[in-house]
Every structure is written in C-alpha cells, then in structure tokens.
BADRENDREN-584841 format. One record per residue (C-alpha): residue number from 1; residue in three letters; x, y, z. Coordinates in steps of 0.001 Angstrom, whole numbers, plus 500000, padded with zeros to 6 digits. Example, Ala and Ser with C-alpha at 12.3 -4.5 7.8 and 13.67 -1.06 7.14 Angstrom:
BEGIN
NODE  seq  type       u       v       w
NODE    1   ALA  512300  495500  507800
NODE    2   SER  513670  498940  507140
***
This chain:
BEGIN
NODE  seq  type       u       v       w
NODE    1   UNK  497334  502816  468717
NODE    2   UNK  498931  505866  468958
NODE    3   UNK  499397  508314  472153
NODE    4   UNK  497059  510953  470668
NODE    5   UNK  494395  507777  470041
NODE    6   UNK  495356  506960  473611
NODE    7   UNK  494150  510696  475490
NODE    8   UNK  491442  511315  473349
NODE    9   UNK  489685  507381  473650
NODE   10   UNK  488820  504437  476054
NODE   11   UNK  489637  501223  474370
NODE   12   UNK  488200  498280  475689
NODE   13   UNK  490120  495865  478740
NODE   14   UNK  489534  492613  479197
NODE   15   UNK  487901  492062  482680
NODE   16   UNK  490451  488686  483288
NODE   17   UNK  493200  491952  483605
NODE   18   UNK  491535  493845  486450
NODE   19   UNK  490903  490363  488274
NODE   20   UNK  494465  489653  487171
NODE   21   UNK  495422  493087  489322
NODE   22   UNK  493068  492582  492194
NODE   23   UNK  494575  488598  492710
NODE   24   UNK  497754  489644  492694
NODE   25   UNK  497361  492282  495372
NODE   26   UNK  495472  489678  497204
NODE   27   UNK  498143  487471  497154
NODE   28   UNK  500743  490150  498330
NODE   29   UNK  498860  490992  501331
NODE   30   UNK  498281  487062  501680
NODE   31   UNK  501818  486920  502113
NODE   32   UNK  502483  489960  504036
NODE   33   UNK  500232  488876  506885
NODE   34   UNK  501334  485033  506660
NODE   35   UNK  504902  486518  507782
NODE   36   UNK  503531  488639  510457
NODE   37   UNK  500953  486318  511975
NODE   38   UNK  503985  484304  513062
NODE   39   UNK  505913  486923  514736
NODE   40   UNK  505512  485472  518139
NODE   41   UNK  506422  482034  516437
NODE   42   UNK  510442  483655  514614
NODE   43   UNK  510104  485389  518627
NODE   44   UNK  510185  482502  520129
NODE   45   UNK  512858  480341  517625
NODE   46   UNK  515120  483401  518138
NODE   47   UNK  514827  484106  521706
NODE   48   UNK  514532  487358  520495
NODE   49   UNK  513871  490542  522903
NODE   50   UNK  511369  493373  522361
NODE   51   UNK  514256  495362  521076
NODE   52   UNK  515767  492881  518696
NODE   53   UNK  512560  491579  517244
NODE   54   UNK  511342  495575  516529
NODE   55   UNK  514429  495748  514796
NODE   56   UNK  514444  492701  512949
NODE   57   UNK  510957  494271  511544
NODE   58   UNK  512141  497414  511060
NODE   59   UNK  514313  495613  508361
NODE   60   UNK  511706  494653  505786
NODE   61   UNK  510491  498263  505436
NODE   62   UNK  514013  499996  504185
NODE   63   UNK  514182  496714  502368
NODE   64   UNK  511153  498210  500644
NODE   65   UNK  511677  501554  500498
NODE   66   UNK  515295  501080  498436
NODE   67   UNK  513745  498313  496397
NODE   68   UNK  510383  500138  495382
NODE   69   UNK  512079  503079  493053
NODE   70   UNK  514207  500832  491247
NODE   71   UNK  511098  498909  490873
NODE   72   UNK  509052  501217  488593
NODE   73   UNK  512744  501700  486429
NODE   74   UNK  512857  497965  485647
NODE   75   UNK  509143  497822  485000
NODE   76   UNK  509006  500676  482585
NODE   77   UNK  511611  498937  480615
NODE   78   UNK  510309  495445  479822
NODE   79   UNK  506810  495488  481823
NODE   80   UNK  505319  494908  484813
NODE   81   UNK  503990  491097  484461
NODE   82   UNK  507940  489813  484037
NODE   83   UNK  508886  491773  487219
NODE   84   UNK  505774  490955  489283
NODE   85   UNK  506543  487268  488523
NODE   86   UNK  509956  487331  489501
NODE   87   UNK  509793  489401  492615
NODE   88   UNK  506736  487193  493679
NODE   89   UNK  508914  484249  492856
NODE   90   UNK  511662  486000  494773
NODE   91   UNK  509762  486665  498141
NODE   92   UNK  508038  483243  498482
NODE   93   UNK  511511  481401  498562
NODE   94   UNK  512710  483995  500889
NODE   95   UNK  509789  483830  503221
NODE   96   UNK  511024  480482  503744
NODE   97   UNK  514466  480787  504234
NODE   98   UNK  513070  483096  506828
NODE   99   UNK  511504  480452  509098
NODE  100   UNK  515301  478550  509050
NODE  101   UNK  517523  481654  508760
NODE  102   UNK  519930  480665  512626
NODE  103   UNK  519969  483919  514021
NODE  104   UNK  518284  487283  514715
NODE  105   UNK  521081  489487  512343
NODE  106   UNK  520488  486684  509310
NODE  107   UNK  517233  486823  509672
NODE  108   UNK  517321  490768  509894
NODE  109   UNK  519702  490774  506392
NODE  110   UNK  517281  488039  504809
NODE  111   UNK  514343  490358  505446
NODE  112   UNK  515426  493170  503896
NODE  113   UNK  516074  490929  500555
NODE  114   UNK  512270  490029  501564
NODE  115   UNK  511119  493395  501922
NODE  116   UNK  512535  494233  498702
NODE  117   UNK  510802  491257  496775
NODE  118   UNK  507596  491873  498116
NODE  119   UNK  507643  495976  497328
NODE  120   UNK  508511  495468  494073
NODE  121   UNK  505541  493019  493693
NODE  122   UNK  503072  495609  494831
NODE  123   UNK  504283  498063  492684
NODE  124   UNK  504103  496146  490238
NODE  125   UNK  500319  495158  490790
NODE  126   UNK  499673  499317  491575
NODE  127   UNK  501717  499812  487376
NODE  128   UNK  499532  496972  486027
NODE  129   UNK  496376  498306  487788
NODE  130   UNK  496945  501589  486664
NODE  131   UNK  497438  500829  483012
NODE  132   UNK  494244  499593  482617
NODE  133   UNK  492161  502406  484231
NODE  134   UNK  493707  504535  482101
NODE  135   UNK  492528  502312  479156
NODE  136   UNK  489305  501948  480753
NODE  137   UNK  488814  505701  481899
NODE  138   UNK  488075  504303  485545
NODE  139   UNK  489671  504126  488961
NODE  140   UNK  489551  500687  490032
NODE  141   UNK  492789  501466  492054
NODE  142   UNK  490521  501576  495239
NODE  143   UNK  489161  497694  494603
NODE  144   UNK  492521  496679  493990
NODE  145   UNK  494121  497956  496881
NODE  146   UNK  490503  496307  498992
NODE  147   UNK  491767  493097  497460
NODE  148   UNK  494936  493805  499337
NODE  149   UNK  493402  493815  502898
NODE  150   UNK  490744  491171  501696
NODE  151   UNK  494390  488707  501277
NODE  152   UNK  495702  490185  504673
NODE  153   UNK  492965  488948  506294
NODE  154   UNK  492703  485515  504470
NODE  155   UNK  496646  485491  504920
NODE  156   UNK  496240  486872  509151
NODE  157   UNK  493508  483403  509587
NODE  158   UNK  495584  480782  507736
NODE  159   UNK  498486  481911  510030
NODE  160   UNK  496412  481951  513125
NODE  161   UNK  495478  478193  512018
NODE  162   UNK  498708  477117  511344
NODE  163   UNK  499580  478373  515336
NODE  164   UNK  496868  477084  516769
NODE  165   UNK  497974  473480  514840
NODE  166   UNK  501086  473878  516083
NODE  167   UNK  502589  473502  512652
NODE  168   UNK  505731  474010  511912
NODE  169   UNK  507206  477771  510494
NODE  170   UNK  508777  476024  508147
NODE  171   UNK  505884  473932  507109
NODE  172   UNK  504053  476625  506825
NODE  173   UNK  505597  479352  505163
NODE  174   UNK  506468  476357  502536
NODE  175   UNK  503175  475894  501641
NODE  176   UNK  502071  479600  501663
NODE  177   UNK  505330  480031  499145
NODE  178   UNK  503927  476820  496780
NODE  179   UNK  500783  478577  496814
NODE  180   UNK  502181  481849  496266
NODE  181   UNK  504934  481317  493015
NODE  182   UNK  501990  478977  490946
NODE  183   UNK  498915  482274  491808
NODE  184   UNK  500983  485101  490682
NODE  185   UNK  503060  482939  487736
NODE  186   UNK  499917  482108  485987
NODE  187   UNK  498240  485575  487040
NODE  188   UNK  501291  487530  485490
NODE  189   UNK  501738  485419  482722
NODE  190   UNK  498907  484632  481365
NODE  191   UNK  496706  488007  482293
NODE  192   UNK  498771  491132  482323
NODE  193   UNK  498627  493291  479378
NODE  194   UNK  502018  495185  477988
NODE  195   UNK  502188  497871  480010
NODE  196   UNK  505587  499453  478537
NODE  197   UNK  505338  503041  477816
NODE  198   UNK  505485  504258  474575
NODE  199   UNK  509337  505727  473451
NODE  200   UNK  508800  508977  472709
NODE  201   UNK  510664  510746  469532
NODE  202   UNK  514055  512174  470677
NODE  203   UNK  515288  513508  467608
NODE  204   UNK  512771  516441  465592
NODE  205   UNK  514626  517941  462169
NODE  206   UNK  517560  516394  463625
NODE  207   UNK  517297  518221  466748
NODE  208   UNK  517373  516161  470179
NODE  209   UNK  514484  516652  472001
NODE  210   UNK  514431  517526  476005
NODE  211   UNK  513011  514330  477991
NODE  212   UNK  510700  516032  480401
NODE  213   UNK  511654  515372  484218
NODE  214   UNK  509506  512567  485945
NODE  215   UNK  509198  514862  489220
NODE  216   UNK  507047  517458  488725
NODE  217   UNK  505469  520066  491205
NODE  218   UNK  502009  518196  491027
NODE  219   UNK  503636  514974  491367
NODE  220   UNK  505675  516027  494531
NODE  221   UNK  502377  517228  496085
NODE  222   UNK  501036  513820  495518
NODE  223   UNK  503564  512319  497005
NODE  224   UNK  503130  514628  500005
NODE  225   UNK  499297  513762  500183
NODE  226   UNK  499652  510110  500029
NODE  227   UNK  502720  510682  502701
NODE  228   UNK  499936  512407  505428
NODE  229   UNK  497482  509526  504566
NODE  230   UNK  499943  506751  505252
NODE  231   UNK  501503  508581  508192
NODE  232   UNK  497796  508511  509633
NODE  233   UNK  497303  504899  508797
NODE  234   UNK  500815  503965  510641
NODE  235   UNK  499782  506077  513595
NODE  236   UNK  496300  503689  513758
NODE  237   UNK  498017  501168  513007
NODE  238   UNK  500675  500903  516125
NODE  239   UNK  499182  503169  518619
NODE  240   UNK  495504  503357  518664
NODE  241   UNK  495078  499800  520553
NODE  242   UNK  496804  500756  523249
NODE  243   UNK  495530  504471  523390
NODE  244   UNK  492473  502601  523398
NODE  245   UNK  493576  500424  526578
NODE  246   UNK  495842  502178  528233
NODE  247   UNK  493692  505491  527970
NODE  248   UNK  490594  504887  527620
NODE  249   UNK  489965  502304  529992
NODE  250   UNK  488745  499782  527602
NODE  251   UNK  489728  495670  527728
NODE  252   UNK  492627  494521  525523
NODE  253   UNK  489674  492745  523359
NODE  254   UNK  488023  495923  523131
NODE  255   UNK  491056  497292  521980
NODE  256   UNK  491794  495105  519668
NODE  257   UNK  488251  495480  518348
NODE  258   UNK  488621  498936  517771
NODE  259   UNK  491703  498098  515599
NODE  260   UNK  489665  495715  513838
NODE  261   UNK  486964  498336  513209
NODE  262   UNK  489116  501014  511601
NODE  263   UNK  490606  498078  509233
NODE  264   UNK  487504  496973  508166
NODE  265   UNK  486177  500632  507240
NODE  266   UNK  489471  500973  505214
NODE  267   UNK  488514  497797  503777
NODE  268   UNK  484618  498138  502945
NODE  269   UNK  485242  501819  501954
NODE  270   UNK  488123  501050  498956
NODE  271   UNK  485442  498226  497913
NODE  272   UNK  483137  500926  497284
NODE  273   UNK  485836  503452  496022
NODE  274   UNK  485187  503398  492625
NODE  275   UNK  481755  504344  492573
NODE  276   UNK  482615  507362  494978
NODE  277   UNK  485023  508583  492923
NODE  278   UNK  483051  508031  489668
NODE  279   UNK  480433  510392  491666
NODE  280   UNK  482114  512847  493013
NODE  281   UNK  485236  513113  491205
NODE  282   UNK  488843  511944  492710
NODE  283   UNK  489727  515263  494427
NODE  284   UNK  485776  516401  496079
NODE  285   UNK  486593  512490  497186
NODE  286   UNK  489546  513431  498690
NODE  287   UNK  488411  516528  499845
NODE  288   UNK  485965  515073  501884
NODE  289   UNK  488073  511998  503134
NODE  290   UNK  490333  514248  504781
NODE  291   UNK  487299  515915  506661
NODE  292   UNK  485879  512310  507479
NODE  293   UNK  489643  511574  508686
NODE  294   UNK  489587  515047  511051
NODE  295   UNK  486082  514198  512602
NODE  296   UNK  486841  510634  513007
NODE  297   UNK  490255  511573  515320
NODE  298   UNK  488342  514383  517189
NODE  299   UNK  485801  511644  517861
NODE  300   UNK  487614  508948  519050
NODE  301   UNK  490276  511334  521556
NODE  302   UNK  487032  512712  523141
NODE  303   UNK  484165  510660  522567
NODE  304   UNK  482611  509456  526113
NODE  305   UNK  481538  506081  525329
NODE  306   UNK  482897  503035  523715
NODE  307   UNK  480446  503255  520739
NODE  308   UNK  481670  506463  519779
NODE  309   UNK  484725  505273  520287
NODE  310   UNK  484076  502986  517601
NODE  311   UNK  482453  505224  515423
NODE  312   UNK  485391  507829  515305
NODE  313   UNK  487870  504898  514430
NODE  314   UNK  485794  503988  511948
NODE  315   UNK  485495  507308  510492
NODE  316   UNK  489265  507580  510546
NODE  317   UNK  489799  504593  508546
NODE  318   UNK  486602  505401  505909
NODE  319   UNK  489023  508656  505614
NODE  320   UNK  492364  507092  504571
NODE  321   UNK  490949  504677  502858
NODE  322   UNK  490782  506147  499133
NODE  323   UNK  494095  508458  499694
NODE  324   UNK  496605  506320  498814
NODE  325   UNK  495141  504238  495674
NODE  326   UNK  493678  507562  494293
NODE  327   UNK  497601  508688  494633
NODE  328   UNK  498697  505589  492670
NODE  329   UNK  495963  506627  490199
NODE  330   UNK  496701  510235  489785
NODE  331   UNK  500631  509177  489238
NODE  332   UNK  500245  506820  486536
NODE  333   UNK  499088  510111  484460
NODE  334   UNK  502376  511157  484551
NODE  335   UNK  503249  511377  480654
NODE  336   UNK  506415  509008  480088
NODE  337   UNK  506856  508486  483720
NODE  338   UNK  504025  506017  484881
NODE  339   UNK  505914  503392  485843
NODE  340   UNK  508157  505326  488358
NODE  341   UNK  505474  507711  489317
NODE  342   UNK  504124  505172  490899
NODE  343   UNK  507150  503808  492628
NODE  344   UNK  507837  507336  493713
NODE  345   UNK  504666  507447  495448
NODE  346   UNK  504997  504161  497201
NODE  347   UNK  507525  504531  498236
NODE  348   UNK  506481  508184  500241
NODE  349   UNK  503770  506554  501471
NODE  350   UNK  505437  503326  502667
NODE  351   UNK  507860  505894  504252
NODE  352   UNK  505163  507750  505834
NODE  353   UNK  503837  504284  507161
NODE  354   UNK  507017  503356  509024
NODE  355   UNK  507983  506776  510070
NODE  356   UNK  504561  507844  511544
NODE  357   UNK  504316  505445  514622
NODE  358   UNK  507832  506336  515693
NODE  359   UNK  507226  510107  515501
NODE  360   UNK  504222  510113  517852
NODE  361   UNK  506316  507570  520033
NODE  362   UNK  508357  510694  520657
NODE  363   UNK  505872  513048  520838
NODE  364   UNK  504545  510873  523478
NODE  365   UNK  507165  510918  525446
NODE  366   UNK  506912  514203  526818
NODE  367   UNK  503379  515041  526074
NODE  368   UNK  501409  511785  526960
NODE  369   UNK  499929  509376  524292
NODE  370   UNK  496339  511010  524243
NODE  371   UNK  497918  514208  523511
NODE  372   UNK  500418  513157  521030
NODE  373   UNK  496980  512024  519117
NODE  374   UNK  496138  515073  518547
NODE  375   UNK  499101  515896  516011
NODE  376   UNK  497080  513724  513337
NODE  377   UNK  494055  516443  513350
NODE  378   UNK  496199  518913  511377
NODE  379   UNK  497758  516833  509437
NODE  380   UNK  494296  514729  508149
NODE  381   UNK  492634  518746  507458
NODE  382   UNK  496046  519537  505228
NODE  383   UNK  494818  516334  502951
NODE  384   UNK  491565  518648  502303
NODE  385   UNK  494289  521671  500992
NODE  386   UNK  495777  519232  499040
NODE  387   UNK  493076  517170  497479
NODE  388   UNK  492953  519489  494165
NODE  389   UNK  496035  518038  493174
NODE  390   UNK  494800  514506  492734
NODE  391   UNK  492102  515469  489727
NODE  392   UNK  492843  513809  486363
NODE  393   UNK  495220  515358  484775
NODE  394   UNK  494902  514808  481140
NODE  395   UNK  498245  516553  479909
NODE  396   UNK  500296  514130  481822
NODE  397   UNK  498165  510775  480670
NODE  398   UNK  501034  508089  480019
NODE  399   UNK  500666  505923  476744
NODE  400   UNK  500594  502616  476533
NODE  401   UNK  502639  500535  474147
NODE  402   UNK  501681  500492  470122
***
C-alpha cells in the first residue's frame, strides 16, 4: 500500500489490535497504581520523611519525561510492539527491585530507571493506538486512554488487598511483575501491527530532498493544549482533596469522594469519547470540553453545597477528559513524524502534570489555596482558543509501512 493509497482510503484493522492497545494501557496503569498504592508501605521500610518520600516520587516523573522523546525515536525505527515489550519487560523487574532497593537515594535512582520503562511503554501503546485509527479513520484514542484508568483502578484495589493482607512489598510487586511481562509479551507480540513509517524518497533527479522538520507550528500548539489539560488534571489531582477539606469544610471521606468523582467522570467520559468526537468533530469536542472544564472550576470554588460541589468536580474532569488522547490523535498525523509526535506530546503533557500542582503550591502561598484555584479558570477557557488546532489534518497523515 502506498502513502497516497494510505490518505485517500480506510483499510480494514483487525479488532484483536485495538484490544491489543486498550490491554496494554490497562496494564500500564495496572502497574502505575500497584507502585503507588504502596507508598505508605516503601514509607514505612524507608523511614522516609514527608520531604524525602515527595522527592523520591518526584524521581519517576523526570525519569519519564527524558525517557519519553527518545521513546518515539526508537519506535519509529523498528516499531512500537518490540519497544513496548521490552520497556514493559524493563519496568516489571524494576518495580521489584524497588520493594528491596536499601535506601531512600537507591530507591530514588532505581525509580527514575522505572519511570523511564514505564513512559516509554505508554508511548508506545499511544504510537500503536494511533496507527490504527488512522487505518481505521476513527479516534479510539479516548477508549484507550479509559482502559488506562479502568487498570489504575484494578491496579489501586489489588494493592489495597495486598495491604490489608499484610503481604509482603516484595511479594507483591513480584507477582504484579509475573503478571505484567507474560500480558504485554503476548499482547505486543502476537497483536501489534507494523507500525514503522514509511521512508520517504530522499534523492529526486539526483537531487537530495529536504526532510521536513517534525515540530511544526500546529504541532507546538498541540503540545501547548494538551500541556493546559494536564496542568488542570495535576492541579485536581494533588490539591482539590484538601481544598475540599481544608476549605470547604467537608470530612476527609468527603474529600476523598470528591477526588473519586472527578476520576470517574474522566473515566466514563473517554469511554464514551469516540462517539463524541465522531459527532461533533475533534476540535467542536474540544471546544466545548474546555467550556465544561471553566464551568466545572467556577462551580466547585463557589458552589454552596456539597452536591454542587460534586457536580463542578465532575464537570472538571468530563472537561479534561478527551484533551489529552485527542492530542495523541491529532499528532500521529504528523507526516513522517508520528512516532515522535507523539512522544513530543507526552511528554508536554506529563510535564504539565508534574509541574501544575507545584505551581499553585506557590501561588498558594501568598494568596490562599481557594484563591490560587482560580488560576485554572483562564487557563481551561484558553483550551476553547486552541481547540481548532486539534481537527484532522489530512496533509500531515503519517503512512504506515508497505
């Protein structure tokens, strides 16, 4: 098949590919939350203090970050299956050498190695998945990336019943690595499809042709749009249950419900992503999930009651929700450049993620919590500005391999 073949038609994709996709962001969020659900457990084996710990943490992001570019390089070159097996490999053996590493600075350097693994598996999942909407002429990207939480929350209750059974870190993160290496070995192996670019002439009449930059204005905008969305979802993320308690009066299990509430609209609304989009089109989506975003914050700083409480969080999270896998959708058209597109835009919003909470810790500091809220309302309307640059874009459609 050649490129032109590829723009102009669908060609049909075989549905054990998009499952392939959707387990294997399942089982990166299965692992994610395994690691985090014993926090208090690699805490307590430390003796580490608040400080230490949050910097221990902190390590498995920039592990992430660094790792996630050089990611989409590797996986342009000999696919993403290969790499996603590897790095899934790769992060299950380190996620136990986690639960035995001696000290808080080993297990800070052995995090970033697991940070690393584990971004370059999601990319890798985000390459796949967007290969085959292309094929397919749909954005499943939203389903995949529900799968995602759907294993976070699987991955959150096997951890809380490993703590409750008092078993063992190592015991468990053993098991959750056998588990792990076999899912995404036979996933990548036997169900990805060659997802390999096609090598473009470089030579016309003997004359070498320019390779067109992978950054591009549009792209760079993207990456700005999925940056605000993921800087909104890392502001929910660390603050909102204690604006929620501290602020608002409300008990910590109230709190924590609220929490719970804006993750399961993120969840329920990427489930039903693709049919939105297929409706509306991916940037009148967008469009309107930064206005759902904006009225969801303006509800929840000055709703009254706890039930509108509850239904501005959950407006805030139905907002977010479609941003950043309709960014990982609207990169992979980037001719030539799929593959680290979408690293490029993972890695902006994974920045986003880890710089937001810090940035309205500071704000906080001199303005109050409740107020520092407020610097989210501008930035969730400046998604609506930016949603027209998140349309299909046919000109930059990648190609898949002959």
């Amino acid at each position: 098949m050649t490129a032109q073949q590829f723009e102009g038609e669908r060609r049909p994709v075989p549905r054990s590919a998009f499952i392939a996709v959707a387990i294997s962001l399942g089982l990166n969020g299965f692992i994610m939350a395994s690691w985090v659900s014993r926090i208090p457990a690699t805490r307590d084996r430390l003796a580490a203090d608040p400080r230490t710990i949050g910097l221990v943490l902190l390590m498995s992001g920039l592990g992430a970050i660094v790792a996630m570019p050089l990611a989409g390089r590797i996986a342009a070159r000999i696919g993403s299956g290969p790499v996603l097996a590897a790095s899934a490999t790769a992060g299950s053996i380190l996620l136990i050498g986690s639960a035995l590493t001696p000290t808080a600075v080993t297990t800070g350097g052995l995090l970033i190695l697991m940070g690393a693994a584990l971004g370059t598996f999601d990319v890798c999942a985000s390459i796949q998945g967007s290969y085959l909407d292309r094929s397919a002429g749909r954005d499943y990207m939203p389903r995949y990336h529900a799968c995602w939480s759907l294993g976070a929350i699987l991955g959150a209750g096997v951890g809380a019943l490993a703590a409750a059974g008092d078993l063992s870190l190592a015991t468990h993160f053993s098991m959750v690595a056998l588990f792990i290496t076999a899912a995404a070995l036979i996933t990548a192996t036997r169900w990805y499809l060659d997802d390999r670019p096609v090598r473009e002439p470089t030579l016309t009449d003997g004359v070498a042709i320019p390779r067109a930059r992978m950054l591009t204005k549009r792209l760079l905008l993207i990456g700005l749009l999925v940056l605000l969305s993921m800087l909104l979802e890392g502001a929910a993320a660390d603050w909102l249950a204690l604006y929620l308690h501290d602020f608002r009066n409300q008990t910590q299990s109230l709190a924590a419900l609220g929490y719970a509430t804006f993750a399961l609209a993120v969840t329920l609304t990427r489930l039903g992503g693709t049919t939105v989009i297929d409706r509306l089109g991916r940037a009148q989506a967008i469009r309107l999930a930064g206005l759902f975003a904006a009225l969801g914050i303006t509800i929840t700083l000055l709703a009254p009651a706890f039930l509108g409480l509850l239904i501005g969080v959950a407006l805030w999270g139905m907002g977010l929700a479609l941003v950043f896998p309709a960014g990982m959708s609207a990169a992979g058209e980037r001719r030539g450049h799929s593959a680290a597109a979408i690293a490029y835009v993972a890695t902006v919003g994974y920045g986003g993620f880890l710089v937001g909470p810090p940035l309205i810790g500071l704000i906080a500091q001199t303005t109050g919590l409740a107020n520092a809220l407020w610097v989210l309302l501008p930035l969730a309307l400046s998604m609506t500005l930016l949603a027209p640059v998140i349309a299909p874009s046919h000109h930059e459609v990648d190609s898949p391999i002959d």
